[in-house]
Backbone as CSV, one residue per row, in Angstrom:
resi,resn,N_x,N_y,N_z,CA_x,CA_y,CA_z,C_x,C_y,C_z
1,UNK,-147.250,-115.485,-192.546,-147.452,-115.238,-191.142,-146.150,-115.562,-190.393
2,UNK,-145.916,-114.363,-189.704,-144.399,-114.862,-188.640,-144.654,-116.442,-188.058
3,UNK,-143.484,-116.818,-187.482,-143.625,-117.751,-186.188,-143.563,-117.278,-184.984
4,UNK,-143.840,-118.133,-184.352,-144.088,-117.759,-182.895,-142.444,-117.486,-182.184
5,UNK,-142.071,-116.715,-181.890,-140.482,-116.278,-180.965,-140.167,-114.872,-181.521
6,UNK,-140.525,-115.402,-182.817,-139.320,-114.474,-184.022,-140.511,-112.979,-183.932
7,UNK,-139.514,-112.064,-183.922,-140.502,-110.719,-184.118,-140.550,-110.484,-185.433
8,UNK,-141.284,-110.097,-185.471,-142.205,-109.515,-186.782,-142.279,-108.138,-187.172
9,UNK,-141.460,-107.374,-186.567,-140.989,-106.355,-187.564,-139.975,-105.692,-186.964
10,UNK,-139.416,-104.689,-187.311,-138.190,-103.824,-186.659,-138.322,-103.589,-185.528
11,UNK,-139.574,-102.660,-185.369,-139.969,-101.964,-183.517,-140.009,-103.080,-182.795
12,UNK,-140.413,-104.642,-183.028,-140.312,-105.439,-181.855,-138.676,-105.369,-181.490
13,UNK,-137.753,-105.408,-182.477,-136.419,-105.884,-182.330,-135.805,-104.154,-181.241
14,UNK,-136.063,-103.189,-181.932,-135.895,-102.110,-181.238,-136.599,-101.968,-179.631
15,UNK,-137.551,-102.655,-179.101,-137.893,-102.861,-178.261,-137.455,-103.130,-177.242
16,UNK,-136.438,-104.420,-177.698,-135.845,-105.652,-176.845,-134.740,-104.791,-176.812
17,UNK,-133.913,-103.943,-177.390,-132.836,-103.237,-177.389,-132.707,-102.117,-176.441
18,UNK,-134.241,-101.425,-176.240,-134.287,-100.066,-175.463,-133.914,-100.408,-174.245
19,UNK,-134.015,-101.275,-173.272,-133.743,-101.393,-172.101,-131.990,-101.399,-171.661
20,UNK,-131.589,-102.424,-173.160,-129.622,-102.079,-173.060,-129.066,-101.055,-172.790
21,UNK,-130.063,-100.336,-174.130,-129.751,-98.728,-174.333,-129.397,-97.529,-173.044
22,UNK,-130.678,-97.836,-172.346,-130.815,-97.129,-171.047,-130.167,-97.493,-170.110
23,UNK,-129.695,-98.802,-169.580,-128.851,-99.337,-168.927,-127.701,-98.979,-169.173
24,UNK,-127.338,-98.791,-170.530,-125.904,-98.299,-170.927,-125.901,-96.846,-170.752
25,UNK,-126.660,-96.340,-171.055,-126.999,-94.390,-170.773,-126.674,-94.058,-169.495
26,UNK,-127.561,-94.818,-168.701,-127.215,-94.753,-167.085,-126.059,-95.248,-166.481
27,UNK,-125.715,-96.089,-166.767,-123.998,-96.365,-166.436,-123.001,-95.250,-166.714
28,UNK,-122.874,-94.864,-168.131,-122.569,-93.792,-168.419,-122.465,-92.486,-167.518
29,UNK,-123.763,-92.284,-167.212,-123.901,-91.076,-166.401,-123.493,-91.366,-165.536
30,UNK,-123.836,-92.698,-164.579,-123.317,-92.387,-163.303,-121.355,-92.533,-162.794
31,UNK,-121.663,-93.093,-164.491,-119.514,-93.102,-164.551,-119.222,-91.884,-164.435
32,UNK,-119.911,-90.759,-165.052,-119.172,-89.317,-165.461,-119.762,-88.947,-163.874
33,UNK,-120.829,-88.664,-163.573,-120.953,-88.051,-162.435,-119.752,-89.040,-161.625
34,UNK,-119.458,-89.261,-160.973,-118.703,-90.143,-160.242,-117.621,-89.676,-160.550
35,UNK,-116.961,-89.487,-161.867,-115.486,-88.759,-162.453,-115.332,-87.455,-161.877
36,UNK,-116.550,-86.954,-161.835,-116.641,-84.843,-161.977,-116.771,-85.421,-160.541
37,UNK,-117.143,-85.913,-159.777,-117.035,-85.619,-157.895,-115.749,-85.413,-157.662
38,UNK,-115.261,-87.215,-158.123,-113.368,-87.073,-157.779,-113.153,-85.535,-158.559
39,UNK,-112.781,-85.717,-159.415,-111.941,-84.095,-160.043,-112.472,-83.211,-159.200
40,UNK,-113.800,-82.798,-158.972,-113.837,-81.567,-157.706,-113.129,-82.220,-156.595
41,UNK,-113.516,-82.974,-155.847,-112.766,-83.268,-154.477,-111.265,-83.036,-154.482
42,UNK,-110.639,-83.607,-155.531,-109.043,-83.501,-155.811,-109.045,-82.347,-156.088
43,UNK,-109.362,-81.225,-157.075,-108.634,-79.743,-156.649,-108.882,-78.678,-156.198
44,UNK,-110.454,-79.052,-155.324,-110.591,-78.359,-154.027,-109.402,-78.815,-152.928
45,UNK,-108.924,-80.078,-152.824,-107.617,-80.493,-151.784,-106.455,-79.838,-152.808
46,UNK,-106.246,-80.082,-153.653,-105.032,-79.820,-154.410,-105.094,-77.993,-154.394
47,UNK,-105.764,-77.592,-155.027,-105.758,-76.313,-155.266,-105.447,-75.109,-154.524
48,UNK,-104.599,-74.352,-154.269,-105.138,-72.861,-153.065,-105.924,-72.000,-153.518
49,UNK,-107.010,-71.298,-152.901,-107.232,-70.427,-153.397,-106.611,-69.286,-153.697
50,UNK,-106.449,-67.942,-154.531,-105.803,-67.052,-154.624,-105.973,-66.042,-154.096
51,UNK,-106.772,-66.000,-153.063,-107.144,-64.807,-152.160,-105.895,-63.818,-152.013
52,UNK,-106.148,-62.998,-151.859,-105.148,-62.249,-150.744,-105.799,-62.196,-149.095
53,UNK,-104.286,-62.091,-148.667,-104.322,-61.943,-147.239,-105.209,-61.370,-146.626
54,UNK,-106.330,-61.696,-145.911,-106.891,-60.451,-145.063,-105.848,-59.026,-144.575
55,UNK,-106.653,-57.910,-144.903,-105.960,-56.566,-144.384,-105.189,-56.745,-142.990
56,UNK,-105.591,-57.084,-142.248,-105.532,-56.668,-140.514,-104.549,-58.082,-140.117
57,UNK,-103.476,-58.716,-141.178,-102.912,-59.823,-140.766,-101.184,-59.615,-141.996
58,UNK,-100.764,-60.299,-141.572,-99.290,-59.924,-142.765,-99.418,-62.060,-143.374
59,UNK,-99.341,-61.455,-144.399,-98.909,-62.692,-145.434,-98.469,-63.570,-144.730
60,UNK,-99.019,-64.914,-144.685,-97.932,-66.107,-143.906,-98.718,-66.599,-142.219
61,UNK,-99.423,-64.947,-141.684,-99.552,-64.854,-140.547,-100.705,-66.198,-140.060
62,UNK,-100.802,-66.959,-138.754,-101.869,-67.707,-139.098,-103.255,-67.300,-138.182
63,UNK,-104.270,-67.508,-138.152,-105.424,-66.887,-138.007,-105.731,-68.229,-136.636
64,UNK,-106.501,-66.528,-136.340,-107.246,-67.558,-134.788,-108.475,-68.238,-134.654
65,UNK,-108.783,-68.981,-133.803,-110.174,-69.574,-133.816,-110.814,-68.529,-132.983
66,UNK,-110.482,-67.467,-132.576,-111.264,-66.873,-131.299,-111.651,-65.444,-131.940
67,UNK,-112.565,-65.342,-132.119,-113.069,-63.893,-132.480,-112.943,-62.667,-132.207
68,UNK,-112.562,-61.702,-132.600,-111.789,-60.496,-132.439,-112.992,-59.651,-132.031
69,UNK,-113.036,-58.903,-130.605,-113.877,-57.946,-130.493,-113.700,-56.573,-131.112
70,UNK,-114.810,-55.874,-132.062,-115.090,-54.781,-132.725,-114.849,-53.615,-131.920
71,UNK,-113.915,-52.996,-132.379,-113.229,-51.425,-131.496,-114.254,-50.437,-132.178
72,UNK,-115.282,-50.524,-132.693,-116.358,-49.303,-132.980,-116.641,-48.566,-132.091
């Protein structure tokens, strides 16, 4: 017969372990999520997009805040 503390077979010992496990899983994740935010944030700032110029403007030109009325 076991004693009293000591577990008595594998699954108790695996038991006491699952909670590390998950604690460590979740750290994990929230390390990587946390990594992949920075890296998007940095080369959405870093990056240009490669658009081309709108038609109706020359390369370089800079754009207005005021909305262009439609000559239709």
């Amino acid at each position: 017969m076991p004693r009293h503390g000591a577990p008595s077979l594998p699954v108790e010992r695996a038991r006491r372990r699952a909670p590390d496990v998950r604690r460590a899983r979740r750290r994990l994740a929230v390390g990587l999520l946390g990594a992949g935010a920075l890296a998007a944030t940095l080369l959405t700032a870093v990056v240009t997009p490669a658009a081309p110029p709108p038609p109706d403007r020359g390369p370089g030109a800079t754009s207005s805040d005021v909305a262009q009325l439609s000559r239709d």
